[in-house]
Steps between C-alpha positions, in 0.01 A plus 500: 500500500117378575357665783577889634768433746432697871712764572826406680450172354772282249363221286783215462560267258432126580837434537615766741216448709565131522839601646381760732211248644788272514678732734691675273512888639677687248275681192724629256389836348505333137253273647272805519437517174416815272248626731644768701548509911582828679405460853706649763793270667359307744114441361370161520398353196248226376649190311237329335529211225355531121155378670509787709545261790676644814909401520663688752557869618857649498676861575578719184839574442536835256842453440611103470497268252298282761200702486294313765608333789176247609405502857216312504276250313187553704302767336324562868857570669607893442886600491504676818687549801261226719645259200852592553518461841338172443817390309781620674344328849482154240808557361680567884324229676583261192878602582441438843347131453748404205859690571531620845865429607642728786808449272377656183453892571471597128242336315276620241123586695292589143576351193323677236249363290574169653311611836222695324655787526654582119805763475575479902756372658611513854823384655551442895892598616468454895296800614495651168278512194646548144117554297597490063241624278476402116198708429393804570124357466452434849523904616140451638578216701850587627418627830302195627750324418769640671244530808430154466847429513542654823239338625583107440879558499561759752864621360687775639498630123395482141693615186392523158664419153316628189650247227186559208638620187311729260445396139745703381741240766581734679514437942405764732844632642520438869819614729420268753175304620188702662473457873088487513435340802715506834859664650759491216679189528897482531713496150604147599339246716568116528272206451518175533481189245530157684794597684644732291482863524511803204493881470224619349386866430105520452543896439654384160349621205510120324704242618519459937765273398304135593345368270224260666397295180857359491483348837443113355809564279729668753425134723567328228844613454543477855435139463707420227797722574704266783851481390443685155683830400276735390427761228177764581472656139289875535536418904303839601520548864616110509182318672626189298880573615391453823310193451784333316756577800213378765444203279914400532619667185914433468458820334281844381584697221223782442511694227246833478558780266420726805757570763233607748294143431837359610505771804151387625617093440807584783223592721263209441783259558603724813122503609489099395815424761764455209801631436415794263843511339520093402292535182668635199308806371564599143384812343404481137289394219397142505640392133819683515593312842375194397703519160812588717439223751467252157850658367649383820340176522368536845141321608250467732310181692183722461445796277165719594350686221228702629495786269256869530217462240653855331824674583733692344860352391746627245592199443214431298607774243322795671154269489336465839523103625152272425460185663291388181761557266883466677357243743664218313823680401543544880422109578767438284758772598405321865586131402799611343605539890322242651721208568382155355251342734430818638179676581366797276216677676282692324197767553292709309253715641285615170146408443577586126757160502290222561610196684557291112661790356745541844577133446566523160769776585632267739548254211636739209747638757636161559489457154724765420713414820567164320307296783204443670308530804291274688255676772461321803371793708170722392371785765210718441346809702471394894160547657430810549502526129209339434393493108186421332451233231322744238787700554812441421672783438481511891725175527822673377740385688792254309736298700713191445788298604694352214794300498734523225627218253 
Protein backbone atom coordinates (compact mmCIF):
# COMPACT_ATOMS: atom_id res chain seq x y z
CA UNK A 1 0.00 0.00 0.00
CA UNK A 2 3.30 2.37 0.44
CA UNK A 3 2.66 5.23 2.48
CA UNK A 4 0.01 5.53 5.69
CA UNK A 5 -2.99 6.81 3.96
CA UNK A 6 -4.74 10.12 5.97
CA UNK A 7 -7.79 9.53 7.51
CA UNK A 8 -10.88 10.04 5.30
CA UNK A 9 -8.62 9.43 2.53
CA UNK A 10 -8.99 6.44 -0.53
CA UNK A 11 -5.91 5.47 -2.49
CA UNK A 12 -7.02 4.48 -6.24
CA UNK A 13 -5.61 2.41 -8.57
CA UNK A 14 -3.99 4.00 -11.72
CA UNK A 15 -6.67 3.12 -13.70
CA UNK A 16 -9.64 4.43 -11.78
CA UNK A 17 -7.99 7.53 -11.13
CA UNK A 18 -7.23 8.05 -14.77
CA UNK A 19 -11.03 7.88 -15.25
CA UNK A 20 -12.00 10.05 -12.43
CA UNK A 21 -9.28 12.88 -13.57
CA UNK A 22 -10.85 12.25 -16.82
CA UNK A 23 -14.18 13.30 -15.48
CA UNK A 24 -15.46 10.21 -14.62
CA UNK A 25 -17.60 10.81 -11.14
CA UNK A 26 -18.69 7.54 -10.12
CA UNK A 27 -16.21 5.34 -7.50
CA UNK A 28 -17.52 2.04 -7.19
CA UNK A 29 -17.21 0.57 -3.65
CA UNK A 30 -15.10 -2.47 -5.14
CA UNK A 31 -12.83 0.19 -6.22
CA UNK A 32 -12.18 0.77 -2.52
CA UNK A 33 -10.34 -1.97 -2.05
CA UNK A 34 -9.86 -4.21 1.20
CA UNK A 35 -9.23 -1.32 3.34
CA UNK A 36 -12.28 -0.50 5.17
CA UNK A 37 -14.44 3.02 5.00
CA UNK A 38 -17.11 3.81 7.62
CA UNK A 39 -17.66 7.44 7.60
CA UNK A 40 -21.03 8.79 8.07
CA UNK A 41 -23.29 9.51 4.75
CA UNK A 42 -22.43 12.58 3.53
CA UNK A 43 -18.44 12.93 4.58
CA UNK A 44 -16.18 14.16 2.02
CA UNK A 45 -13.51 12.04 1.13
CA UNK A 46 -9.88 12.34 -0.33
CA UNK A 47 -9.14 10.54 -3.74
CA UNK A 48 -5.64 10.34 -4.20
CA UNK A 49 -3.63 8.20 -6.92
CA UNK A 50 -0.95 5.28 -5.98
CA UNK A 51 1.64 8.37 -5.72
CA UNK A 52 -0.39 9.76 -3.16
CA UNK A 53 -1.10 12.60 -5.57
CA UNK A 54 -4.41 14.52 -5.03
CA UNK A 55 -7.50 13.26 -7.60
CA UNK A 56 -10.62 14.61 -6.59
CA UNK A 57 -12.97 14.87 -3.46
CA UNK A 58 -16.46 13.22 -3.56
CA UNK A 59 -19.59 12.63 -0.99
CA UNK A 60 -19.72 9.11 0.75
CA UNK A 61 -22.55 7.14 0.04
CA UNK A 62 -23.08 4.26 3.00
CA UNK A 63 -25.46 2.45 1.19
CA UNK A 64 -24.76 2.37 -2.88
CA UNK A 65 -22.83 0.50 -4.95
CA UNK A 66 -21.44 4.01 -6.16
CA UNK A 67 -19.67 4.74 -3.10
CA UNK A 68 -18.39 8.24 -4.00
CA UNK A 69 -19.87 10.70 -6.02
CA UNK A 70 -16.70 13.36 -7.03
CA UNK A 71 -17.44 16.96 -6.68
CA UNK A 72 -14.41 18.41 -7.24
CA UNK A 73 -10.82 17.99 -8.58
CA UNK A 74 -9.31 20.99 -6.85
CA UNK A 75 -7.99 19.85 -3.58
CA UNK A 76 -8.32 23.77 -2.36
CA UNK A 77 -12.24 23.79 -3.20
CA UNK A 78 -14.35 22.23 -0.03
CA UNK A 79 -17.88 20.48 -0.69
CA UNK A 80 -19.90 23.06 0.85
CA UNK A 81 -22.91 24.98 0.49
CA UNK A 82 -20.84 28.34 -1.07
CA UNK A 83 -19.85 25.43 -3.82
CA UNK A 84 -23.34 24.39 -4.43
CA UNK A 85 -24.78 27.47 -4.91
CA UNK A 86 -21.97 28.11 -7.24
CA UNK A 87 -23.37 25.31 -9.50
CA UNK A 88 -26.87 25.59 -9.57
CA UNK A 89 -26.41 29.64 -10.56
CA UNK A 90 -23.87 27.91 -13.61
CA UNK A 91 -26.04 25.35 -14.33
CA UNK A 92 -29.40 28.02 -14.50
CA UNK A 93 -27.67 30.73 -16.29
CA UNK A 94 -26.16 27.99 -18.76
CA UNK A 95 -30.01 27.10 -19.38
CA UNK A 96 -30.74 30.53 -19.76
CA UNK A 97 -27.90 31.29 -22.50
CA UNK A 98 -28.33 27.80 -24.34
CA UNK A 99 -32.30 26.74 -24.07
CA UNK A 100 -34.47 29.55 -23.17
CA UNK A 101 -37.67 29.20 -25.31
CA UNK A 102 -40.90 30.88 -23.86
CA UNK A 103 -42.29 27.68 -25.53
CA UNK A 104 -40.52 25.04 -23.56
CA UNK A 105 -41.90 25.25 -19.80
CA UNK A 106 -40.45 21.83 -18.74
CA UNK A 107 -36.93 21.43 -19.16
CA UNK A 108 -34.43 19.78 -17.11
CA UNK A 109 -32.47 22.88 -14.82
CA UNK A 110 -29.58 20.32 -13.10
CA UNK A 111 -28.35 17.48 -14.73
CA UNK A 112 -26.44 15.50 -12.35
CA UNK A 113 -22.97 14.79 -12.55
CA UNK A 114 -22.98 16.42 -15.89
CA UNK A 115 -23.26 20.03 -14.17
CA UNK A 116 -20.95 19.21 -11.22
CA UNK A 117 -23.42 18.38 -9.23
CA UNK A 118 -23.38 14.20 -9.05
CA UNK A 119 -26.78 12.35 -7.89
CA UNK A 120 -29.02 15.73 -8.45
CA UNK A 121 -31.32 16.37 -10.68
CA UNK A 122 -33.78 19.12 -11.08
CA UNK A 123 -36.67 19.45 -13.47
CA UNK A 124 -38.54 22.92 -14.27
CA UNK A 125 -42.63 22.28 -14.99
CA UNK A 126 -43.86 26.05 -15.35
CA UNK A 127 -43.79 27.41 -11.79
CA UNK A 128 -42.91 24.18 -10.34
CA UNK A 129 -39.83 22.26 -9.28
CA UNK A 130 -39.71 18.38 -9.38
CA UNK A 131 -35.89 17.96 -7.29
CA UNK A 132 -34.81 13.64 -7.71
CA UNK A 133 -32.21 12.44 -5.49
CA UNK A 134 -30.01 9.21 -6.23
CA UNK A 135 -27.99 9.42 -3.09
CA UNK A 136 -28.55 9.99 0.11
CA UNK A 137 -24.77 11.39 0.35
CA UNK A 138 -25.60 14.84 -0.12
CA UNK A 139 -27.79 15.16 3.46
CA UNK A 140 -25.23 17.89 4.45
CA UNK A 141 -25.65 19.87 1.52
CA UNK A 142 -29.40 19.51 0.86
CA UNK A 143 -30.60 22.62 2.30
CA UNK A 144 -28.36 25.03 0.30
CA UNK A 145 -29.42 23.59 -2.30
CA UNK A 146 -32.88 23.86 -2.15
CA UNK A 147 -32.18 27.61 -0.88
CA UNK A 148 -30.16 28.12 -3.75
CA UNK A 149 -32.81 26.99 -5.81
CA UNK A 150 -35.11 29.51 -4.63
CA UNK A 151 -32.87 31.92 -5.06
CA UNK A 152 -31.83 31.68 -8.98
CA UNK A 153 -35.17 30.09 -10.00
CA UNK A 154 -37.72 31.73 -7.92
CA UNK A 155 -40.58 28.84 -8.27
CA UNK A 156 -43.74 28.93 -6.54
CA UNK A 157 -42.62 25.31 -5.29
CA UNK A 158 -40.17 22.50 -4.97
CA UNK A 159 -40.87 18.72 -4.66
CA UNK A 160 -38.61 16.00 -3.95
CA UNK A 161 -38.19 12.34 -5.30
CA UNK A 162 -35.84 10.04 -3.33
CA UNK A 163 -34.98 7.38 -6.21
CA UNK A 164 -31.38 5.87 -4.35
CA UNK A 165 -31.64 2.31 -3.77
CA UNK A 166 -29.93 0.51 -0.87
CA UNK A 167 -27.56 -2.38 -1.54
CA UNK A 168 -29.84 -4.74 -0.67
CA UNK A 169 -31.97 -2.87 -4.07
CA UNK A 170 -34.27 -1.94 -2.28
CA UNK A 171 -36.02 2.12 -2.99
CA UNK A 172 -37.21 4.17 -0.22
CA UNK A 173 -41.14 3.91 -0.44
CA UNK A 174 -42.63 7.27 -1.15
CA UNK A 175 -46.66 7.91 -1.44
CA UNK A 176 -46.20 10.88 -3.27
CA UNK A 177 -43.29 13.56 -3.76
CA UNK A 178 -42.16 15.93 -0.67
CA UNK A 179 -43.35 19.48 -1.01
CA UNK A 180 -39.96 21.23 0.54
CA UNK A 181 -40.09 24.49 -0.70
CA UNK A 182 -43.30 26.65 -1.57
CA UNK A 183 -47.52 26.35 -1.56
CA UNK A 184 -48.42 22.78 -2.65
CA UNK A 185 -48.85 22.82 -6.23
CA UNK A 186 -52.19 21.57 -8.01
CA UNK A 187 -52.45 17.58 -8.86
CA UNK A 188 -52.40 18.62 -12.52
CA UNK A 189 -51.03 21.62 -14.21
CA UNK A 190 -50.28 22.21 -18.01
CA UNK A 191 -47.08 23.13 -19.76
CA UNK A 192 -46.15 23.88 -22.80
CA UNK A 193 -43.75 22.13 -25.53
CA UNK A 194 -43.49 24.23 -28.81
CA UNK A 195 -47.06 24.59 -29.15
CA UNK A 196 -48.23 21.77 -27.58
CA UNK A 197 -49.54 21.48 -24.20
CA UNK A 198 -49.53 18.26 -21.43
CA UNK A 199 -50.76 17.42 -17.92
CA UNK A 200 -48.29 16.94 -15.68
CA UNK A 201 -48.44 16.17 -11.86
CA UNK A 202 -45.05 17.25 -10.06
CA UNK A 203 -46.63 15.90 -6.62
CA UNK A 204 -46.03 12.40 -8.25
CA UNK A 205 -43.99 10.13 -6.49
CA UNK A 206 -41.90 9.10 -9.97
CA UNK A 207 -43.13 9.78 -13.17
CA UNK A 208 -44.97 13.73 -13.69
CA UNK A 209 -45.88 12.12 -16.83
CA UNK A 210 -43.28 14.31 -19.38
CA UNK A 211 -40.53 13.06 -19.92
CA UNK A 212 -38.06 16.01 -21.01
CA UNK A 213 -35.08 13.85 -22.42
CA UNK A 214 -37.47 12.59 -25.15
CA UNK A 215 -38.18 15.95 -26.52
CA UNK A 216 -35.65 15.48 -29.81
CA UNK A 217 -37.51 12.16 -30.44
CA UNK A 218 -41.09 13.30 -29.88
CA UNK A 219 -40.04 16.19 -32.95
CA UNK A 220 -38.80 13.74 -34.75
CA UNK A 221 -41.86 11.79 -35.11
CA UNK A 222 -43.64 14.87 -35.56
CA UNK A 223 -41.59 15.37 -38.59
CA UNK A 224 -41.85 12.21 -40.11
CA UNK A 225 -45.44 11.36 -39.31
CA UNK A 226 -47.44 13.50 -42.32
CA UNK A 227 -49.80 11.16 -43.91
CA UNK A 228 -48.57 7.97 -41.93
CA UNK A 229 -50.89 5.81 -39.64
CA UNK A 230 -49.46 5.32 -36.57
CA UNK A 231 -48.69 2.73 -33.84
CA UNK A 232 -47.36 4.30 -30.13
CA UNK A 233 -46.18 0.90 -28.54
CA UNK A 234 -46.00 1.45 -24.26
CA UNK A 235 -47.69 5.10 -25.21
CA UNK A 236 -47.77 6.24 -21.33
CA UNK A 237 -49.65 9.39 -21.03
CA UNK A 238 -49.18 9.63 -25.07
CA UNK A 239 -46.60 12.73 -25.47
CA UNK A 240 -45.62 10.90 -28.79
CA UNK A 241 -49.51 10.33 -29.68
CA UNK A 242 -49.80 13.76 -29.72
CA UNK A 243 -46.88 14.56 -31.75
CA UNK A 244 -47.82 12.04 -34.39
CA UNK A 245 -51.49 13.63 -34.78
CA UNK A 246 -49.78 17.36 -34.77
CA UNK A 247 -47.27 16.04 -37.22
CA UNK A 248 -50.46 14.87 -39.82
CA UNK A 249 -50.73 11.29 -38.73
CA UNK A 250 -53.76 9.48 -41.02
CA UNK A 251 -53.91 7.63 -37.91
CA UNK A 252 -52.89 6.86 -33.85
CA UNK A 253 -53.14 3.69 -32.35
CA UNK A 254 -51.67 3.80 -28.64
CA UNK A 255 -51.33 0.98 -26.87
CA UNK A 256 -50.39 1.24 -22.79
CA UNK A 257 -50.93 -1.55 -20.43
CA UNK A 258 -52.40 1.17 -18.09
CA UNK A 259 -55.91 2.44 -18.54
CA UNK A 260 -55.15 5.56 -16.52
CA UNK A 261 -51.82 6.30 -18.92
CA UNK A 262 -54.54 6.20 -21.60
CA UNK A 263 -56.88 8.51 -19.19
CA UNK A 264 -54.11 11.19 -18.83
CA UNK A 265 -53.29 10.84 -23.01
CA UNK A 266 -57.33 12.06 -23.53
CA UNK A 267 -56.33 15.00 -21.60
CA UNK A 268 -53.03 15.86 -23.29
CA UNK A 269 -54.71 15.67 -26.65
CA UNK A 270 -57.71 17.74 -25.07
CA UNK A 271 -55.07 20.20 -23.52
CA UNK A 272 -53.03 19.93 -27.13
CA UNK A 273 -56.45 21.18 -29.14
CA UNK A 274 -57.23 17.58 -30.58
CA UNK A 275 -59.93 15.61 -30.60
CA UNK A 276 -59.34 13.33 -27.53
CA UNK A 277 -61.52 10.52 -28.80
CA UNK A 278 -59.75 10.20 -32.59
CA UNK A 279 -56.82 8.08 -31.37
CA UNK A 280 -57.44 4.47 -30.77
CA UNK A 281 -56.46 3.57 -27.17
CA UNK A 282 -55.85 -0.08 -26.47
CA UNK A 283 -55.40 -1.54 -23.13
CA UNK A 284 -53.00 -4.43 -22.85
CA UNK A 285 -49.68 -5.98 -22.92
CA UNK A 286 -47.51 -4.96 -25.77
CA UNK A 287 -46.70 -8.66 -27.26
CA UNK A 288 -50.09 -10.06 -26.90
CA UNK A 289 -51.60 -7.03 -29.05
CA UNK A 290 -48.99 -6.99 -31.31
CA UNK A 291 -49.29 -10.89 -31.91
CA UNK A 292 -53.11 -10.29 -32.42
CA UNK A 293 -52.64 -7.33 -34.74
CA UNK A 294 -49.98 -9.92 -36.81
CA UNK A 295 -52.90 -12.75 -36.77
CA UNK A 296 -55.04 -10.25 -38.50
CA UNK A 297 -52.60 -8.90 -40.81
CA UNK A 298 -53.10 -5.32 -40.00
CA UNK A 299 -49.93 -2.64 -40.19
CA UNK A 300 -48.72 0.49 -39.51
CA UNK A 301 -46.77 3.48 -41.68
CA UNK A 302 -44.81 4.01 -38.36
CA UNK A 303 -44.53 1.74 -35.40
CA UNK A 304 -42.99 3.55 -32.05
CA UNK A 305 -41.26 1.32 -29.70
CA UNK A 306 -40.33 3.23 -26.77
CA UNK A 307 -40.38 0.70 -24.09
CA UNK A 308 -39.88 1.35 -19.73
CA UNK A 309 -36.30 0.16 -18.89
CA UNK A 310 -38.18 -2.54 -16.25
CA UNK A 311 -41.86 -3.33 -15.98
CA UNK A 312 -43.83 -5.97 -15.16
CA UNK A 313 -45.80 -8.13 -17.95
CA UNK A 314 -47.22 -11.60 -17.76
CA UNK A 315 -46.62 -12.00 -20.87
CA UNK A 316 -43.14 -12.60 -20.31
CA UNK A 317 -43.97 -15.78 -18.20
CA UNK A 318 -44.33 -14.01 -14.81
CA UNK A 319 -40.55 -12.38 -15.51
CA UNK A 320 -40.51 -8.61 -15.21
CA UNK A 321 -39.74 -6.94 -18.95
CA UNK A 322 -35.69 -5.89 -19.61
CA UNK A 323 -34.87 -3.76 -22.35
CA UNK A 324 -31.38 -5.66 -22.47
CA UNK A 325 -32.75 -8.88 -22.97
CA UNK A 326 -36.54 -8.73 -24.87
CA UNK A 327 -35.42 -5.56 -26.67
CA UNK A 328 -34.92 -7.45 -29.88
CA UNK A 329 -37.84 -9.90 -29.54
CA UNK A 330 -39.97 -6.69 -29.38
CA UNK A 331 -38.20 -5.06 -32.64
CA UNK A 332 -39.25 -7.96 -34.26
CA UNK A 333 -42.82 -8.52 -32.84
CA UNK A 334 -42.90 -4.55 -34.14
CA UNK A 335 -41.81 -5.19 -37.85
CA UNK A 336 -44.04 -7.96 -38.03
CA UNK A 337 -46.69 -4.90 -38.16
CA UNK A 338 -44.89 -2.42 -39.82
CA UNK A 339 -45.91 -2.21 -43.39
CA UNK A 340 -43.02 -2.52 -46.04
CA UNK A 341 -41.38 0.84 -46.51
CA UNK A 342 -42.57 1.85 -43.34
CA UNK A 343 -40.92 3.56 -40.44
CA UNK A 344 -39.98 1.59 -37.15
CA UNK A 345 -39.05 4.01 -34.41
CA UNK A 346 -37.23 2.97 -31.73
CA UNK A 347 -35.96 4.21 -28.07
CA UNK A 348 -34.21 2.96 -25.29
CA UNK A 349 -33.57 4.86 -22.34
CA UNK A 350 -30.84 2.54 -20.36
CA UNK A 351 -27.33 3.55 -19.75
CA UNK A 352 -26.71 -0.28 -19.22
CA UNK A 353 -27.56 -0.72 -23.37
CA UNK A 354 -25.05 1.09 -25.06
CA UNK A 355 -25.59 2.81 -28.32
CA UNK A 356 -23.64 -0.60 -30.40
CA UNK A 357 -25.44 -2.99 -28.38
CA UNK A 358 -29.07 -0.90 -29.06
CA UNK A 359 -28.11 -1.11 -32.72
CA UNK A 360 -27.30 -4.48 -32.72
CA UNK A 361 -30.91 -5.20 -31.31
CA UNK A 362 -32.14 -3.18 -34.01
CA UNK A 363 -30.39 -5.60 -36.41
CA UNK A 364 -31.18 -9.15 -34.73
CA UNK A 365 -34.83 -8.01 -34.52
CA UNK A 366 -34.92 -7.47 -38.17
CA UNK A 367 -33.21 -10.50 -38.48
CA UNK A 368 -35.71 -12.52 -36.95
CA UNK A 369 -38.50 -10.31 -38.65
CA UNK A 370 -37.04 -11.68 -41.96
CA UNK A 371 -35.87 -8.03 -43.08
CA UNK A 372 -33.94 -5.24 -42.43
CA UNK A 373 -33.74 -1.78 -41.42
CA UNK A 374 -31.97 1.11 -42.66
CA UNK A 375 -31.76 4.25 -40.10
CA UNK A 376 -32.04 7.43 -41.63
CA UNK A 377 -32.95 9.35 -38.46
CA UNK A 378 -30.61 9.32 -35.07
CA UNK A 379 -31.73 11.77 -31.98
CA UNK A 380 -29.90 12.03 -28.80
CA UNK A 381 -30.65 13.97 -25.39
CA UNK A 382 -31.68 17.83 -26.30
CA UNK A 383 -29.71 20.50 -24.52
CA UNK A 384 -30.50 20.72 -21.40
CA UNK A 385 -29.05 17.31 -21.11
CA UNK A 386 -25.76 18.11 -21.39
CA UNK A 387 -23.20 14.99 -20.96
CA UNK A 388 -19.60 14.82 -20.38
CA UNK A 389 -17.06 13.00 -22.57
CA UNK A 390 -15.40 10.94 -19.58
CA UNK A 391 -18.75 9.99 -18.93
CA UNK A 392 -20.76 8.14 -20.72
CA UNK A 393 -22.98 6.46 -18.83
CA UNK A 394 -24.52 10.06 -18.72
CA UNK A 395 -25.27 9.93 -22.60
CA UNK A 396 -28.06 7.29 -22.31
CA UNK A 397 -30.41 8.23 -24.37
CA UNK A 398 -31.08 5.74 -27.77
CA UNK A 399 -33.12 6.95 -30.61
CA UNK A 400 -33.48 6.11 -34.29
CA UNK A 401 -35.54 6.25 -37.32
CA UNK A 402 -35.38 3.13 -39.42
CA UNK A 403 -37.05 2.28 -42.44
CA UNK A 404 -37.90 -1.16 -43.14
CA UNK A 405 -36.85 -3.46 -46.20
Amino acid sequence: MGAQVRKNTVRLSQDVAHRVRSGHPWVYREALGPRPLAPEPGTPIDLVDPDGEFVGRGLYDADSIIALRVFVRNPDVQIDGALIAERVRAAVAMRKRIVANDKLQCMRLINAESDGLPGIVVEKYGDYLVLQLYTAAIVNVRDSLLDALMAEVKPKAIYEQRRYRSLGGDAPRQAGADLVRGDPAPVEIVVTEDDLSFVCDVTSPLSTGLFADLREGRRAVRQWAKGRSVLNLFSYTGAISVYAQAGGATEVVAIDVAAKAHARARRNFTASGFDAEKPEHIVGDVFKVLARFTERGRKFDMVVVDPPAFASAAARGGKPWSAMRDYSELIAAALEVTAPGGLLVAASSTHKMTSQEFELALADGAYAAGTRLQIVDRRGLPPDFPTLPGFPEGNYLKFAVAVRG
